[in-house]
C-alpha positions as CSV (number, residue, x, y, z in Angstrom):
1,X,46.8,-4.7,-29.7
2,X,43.5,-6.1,-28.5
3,X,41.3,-3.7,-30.4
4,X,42.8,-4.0,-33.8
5,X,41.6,-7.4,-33.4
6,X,38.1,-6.6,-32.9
7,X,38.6,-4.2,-36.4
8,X,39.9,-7.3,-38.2
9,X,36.9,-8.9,-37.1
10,X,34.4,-6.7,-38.4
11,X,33.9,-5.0,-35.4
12,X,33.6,-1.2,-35.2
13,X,35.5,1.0,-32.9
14,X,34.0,4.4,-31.3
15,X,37.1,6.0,-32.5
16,X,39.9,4.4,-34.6
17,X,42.5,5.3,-32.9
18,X,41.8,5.4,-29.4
19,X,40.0,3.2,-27.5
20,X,38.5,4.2,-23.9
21,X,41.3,3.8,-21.6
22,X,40.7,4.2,-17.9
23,X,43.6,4.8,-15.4
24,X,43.4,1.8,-13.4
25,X,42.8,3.4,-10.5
26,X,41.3,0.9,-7.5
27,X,40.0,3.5,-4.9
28,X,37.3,0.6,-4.2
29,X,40.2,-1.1,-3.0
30,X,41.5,-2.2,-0.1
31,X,38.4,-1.6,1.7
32,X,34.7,-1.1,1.6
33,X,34.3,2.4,3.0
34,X,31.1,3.3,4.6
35,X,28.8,5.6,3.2
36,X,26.1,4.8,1.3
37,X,26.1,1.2,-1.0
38,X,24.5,3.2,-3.9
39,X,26.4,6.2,-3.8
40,X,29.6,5.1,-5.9
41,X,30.8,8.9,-5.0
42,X,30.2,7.7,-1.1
43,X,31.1,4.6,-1.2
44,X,35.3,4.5,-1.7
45,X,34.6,4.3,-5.9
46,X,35.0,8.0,-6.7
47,X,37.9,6.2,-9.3
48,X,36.0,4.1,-10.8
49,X,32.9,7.0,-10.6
50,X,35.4,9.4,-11.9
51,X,36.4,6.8,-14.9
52,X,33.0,5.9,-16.0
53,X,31.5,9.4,-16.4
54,X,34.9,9.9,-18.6
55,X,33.4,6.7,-20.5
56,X,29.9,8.1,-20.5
57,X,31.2,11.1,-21.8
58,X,33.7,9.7,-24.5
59,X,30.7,7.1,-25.4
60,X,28.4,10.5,-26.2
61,X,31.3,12.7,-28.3
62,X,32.3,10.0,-31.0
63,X,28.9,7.7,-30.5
64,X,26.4,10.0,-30.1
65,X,22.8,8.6,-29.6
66,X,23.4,5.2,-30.2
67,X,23.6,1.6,-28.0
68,X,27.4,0.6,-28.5
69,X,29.0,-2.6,-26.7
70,X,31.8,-2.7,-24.1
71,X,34.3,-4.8,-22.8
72,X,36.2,-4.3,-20.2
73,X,38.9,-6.2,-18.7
74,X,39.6,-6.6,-14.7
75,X,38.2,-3.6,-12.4
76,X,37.3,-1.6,-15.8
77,X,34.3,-3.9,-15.8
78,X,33.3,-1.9,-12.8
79,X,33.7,1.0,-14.4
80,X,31.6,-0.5,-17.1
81,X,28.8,-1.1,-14.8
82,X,28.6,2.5,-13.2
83,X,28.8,3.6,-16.9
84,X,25.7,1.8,-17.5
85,X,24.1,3.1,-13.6
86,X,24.9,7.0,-15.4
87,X,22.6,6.2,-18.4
88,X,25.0,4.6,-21.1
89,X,23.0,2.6,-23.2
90,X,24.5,-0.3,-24.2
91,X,23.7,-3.6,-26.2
92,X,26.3,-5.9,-25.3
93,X,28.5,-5.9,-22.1
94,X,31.5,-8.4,-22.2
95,X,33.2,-8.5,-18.5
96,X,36.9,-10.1,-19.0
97,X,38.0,-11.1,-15.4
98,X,36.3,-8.8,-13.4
99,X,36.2,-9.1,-10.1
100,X,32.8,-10.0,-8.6
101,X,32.5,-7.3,-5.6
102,X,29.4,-7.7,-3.1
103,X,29.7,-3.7,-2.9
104,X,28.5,-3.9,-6.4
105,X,26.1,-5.9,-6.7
106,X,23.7,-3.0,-6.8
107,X,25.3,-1.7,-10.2
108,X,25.6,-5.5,-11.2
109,X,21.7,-6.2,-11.2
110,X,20.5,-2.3,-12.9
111,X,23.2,-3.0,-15.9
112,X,21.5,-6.8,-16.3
113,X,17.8,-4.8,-16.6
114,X,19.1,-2.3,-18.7
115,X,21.5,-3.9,-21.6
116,X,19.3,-4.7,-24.5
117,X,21.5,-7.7,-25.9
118,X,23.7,-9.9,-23.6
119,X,26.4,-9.7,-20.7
120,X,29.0,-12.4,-21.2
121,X,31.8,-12.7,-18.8
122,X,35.1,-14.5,-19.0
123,X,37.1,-15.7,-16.1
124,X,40.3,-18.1,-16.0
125,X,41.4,-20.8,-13.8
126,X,41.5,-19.4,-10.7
127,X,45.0,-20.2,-10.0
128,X,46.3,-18.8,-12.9
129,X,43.6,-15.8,-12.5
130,X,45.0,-14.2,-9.3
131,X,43.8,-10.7,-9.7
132,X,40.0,-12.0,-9.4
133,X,40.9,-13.9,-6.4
134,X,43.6,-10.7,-5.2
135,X,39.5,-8.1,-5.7
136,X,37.2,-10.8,-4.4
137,X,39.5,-11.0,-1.2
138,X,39.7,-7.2,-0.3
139,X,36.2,-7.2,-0.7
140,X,35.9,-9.1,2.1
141,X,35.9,-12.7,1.2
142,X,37.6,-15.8,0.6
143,X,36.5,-18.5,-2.1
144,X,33.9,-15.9,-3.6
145,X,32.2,-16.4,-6.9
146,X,33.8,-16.8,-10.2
147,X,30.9,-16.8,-12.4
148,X,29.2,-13.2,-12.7
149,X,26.0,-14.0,-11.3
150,X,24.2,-11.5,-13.4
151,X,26.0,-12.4,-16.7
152,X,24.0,-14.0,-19.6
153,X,26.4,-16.7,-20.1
154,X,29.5,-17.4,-18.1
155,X,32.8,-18.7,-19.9
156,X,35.6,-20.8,-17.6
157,X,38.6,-20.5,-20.3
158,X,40.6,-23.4,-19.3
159,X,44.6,-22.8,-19.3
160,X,44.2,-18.8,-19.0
161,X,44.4,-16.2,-16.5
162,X,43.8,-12.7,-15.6
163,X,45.3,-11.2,-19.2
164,X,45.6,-13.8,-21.6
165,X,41.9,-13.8,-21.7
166,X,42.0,-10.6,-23.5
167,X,42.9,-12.9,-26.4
168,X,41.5,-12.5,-30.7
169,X,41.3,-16.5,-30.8
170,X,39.3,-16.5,-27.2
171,X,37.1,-14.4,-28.5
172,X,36.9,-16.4,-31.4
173,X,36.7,-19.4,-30.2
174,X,33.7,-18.9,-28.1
175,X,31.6,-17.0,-30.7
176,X,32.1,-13.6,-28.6
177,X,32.4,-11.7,-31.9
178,X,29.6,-13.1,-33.6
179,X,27.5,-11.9,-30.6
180,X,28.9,-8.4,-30.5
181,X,27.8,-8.1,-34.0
182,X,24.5,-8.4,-33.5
């Protein structure tokens, strides 16, 4: 498991045994519904709304008052992001194929102004990293970015793809945890 790693690291959970999960839910997807772009509860992300008050919430009952660092893998990133648009404070943000959605973009640039430490973000090769491609194309585009635009630092993992960036030796490798410990 992916965050035992991070304890064998040195890193510190928000609660030992068990991590933030979100449901995976993807009412962003298909489509961009209309409504207002800064509205995540009127704009076809009530999911993903839903999901990261759950994380603002779960961040405040075993973190209370304090910055902590995320990472989330795929769409969770966007739930990330709205997490940070509520008010979560966070020092480092680690986005782990996430999909980079013009709808938001919005939420992209407040969570760059607001993180006190860095945003890194990790994508694969783009043919082995078909989910990205899969959300960048029902957001309306084909041959969209694979760099987060708003991240810190990008990393292109050679050889990997959507999951297998969610990796202890990545992370390793590419000083990730010695950043989140800071």
């Amino acid at each position: 498991m992916f965050a035992g790693s991070l304890v064998t690291h040195g890193l510190e959970l928000a609660h030992p045994t068990e991590p933030f999960r979100w449901t995976g839910a993807l009412s962003g997807v298909p489509t961009i519904a209309e409504g207002d772009p800064h509205d995540p509860l009127d704009n076809g992300k009530i999911d993903w709304a839903v999901e990261a008050l759950h994380l603002t919430q779960y961040v405040k009952l075993y973190c209370p008052g304090q910055e902590v660092s995320i990472i989330a893998h795929s769409h969770g990133g966007q739930v990330a992001i709205l997490a940070v648009s509520y008010g979560l404070k966070v020092r480092h943000h680690v986005t782990v194929s996430t999909p980079i959605r013009r709808d938001m973009q919005f939420y992209r640039q407040l969570t760059r102004r607001v993180i006190s430490g860095q945003w890194l973000h990790l994508r694969g090769d783009w043919w082995k990293d078909w989910m990205l491609k899969l959300g960048e194309l029902f957001d309306g585009h084909v041959g969209g970015k694979m760099d987060m635009p708003e991240a810190h630092k990008n990393f292109h993992v050679k050889g990997h793809g959507h999951s297998s960036l969610l990796d202890a030796d990545v992370f390793h490798d590419l000083g990730i945890f010695d950043v989140l410990k800071t």
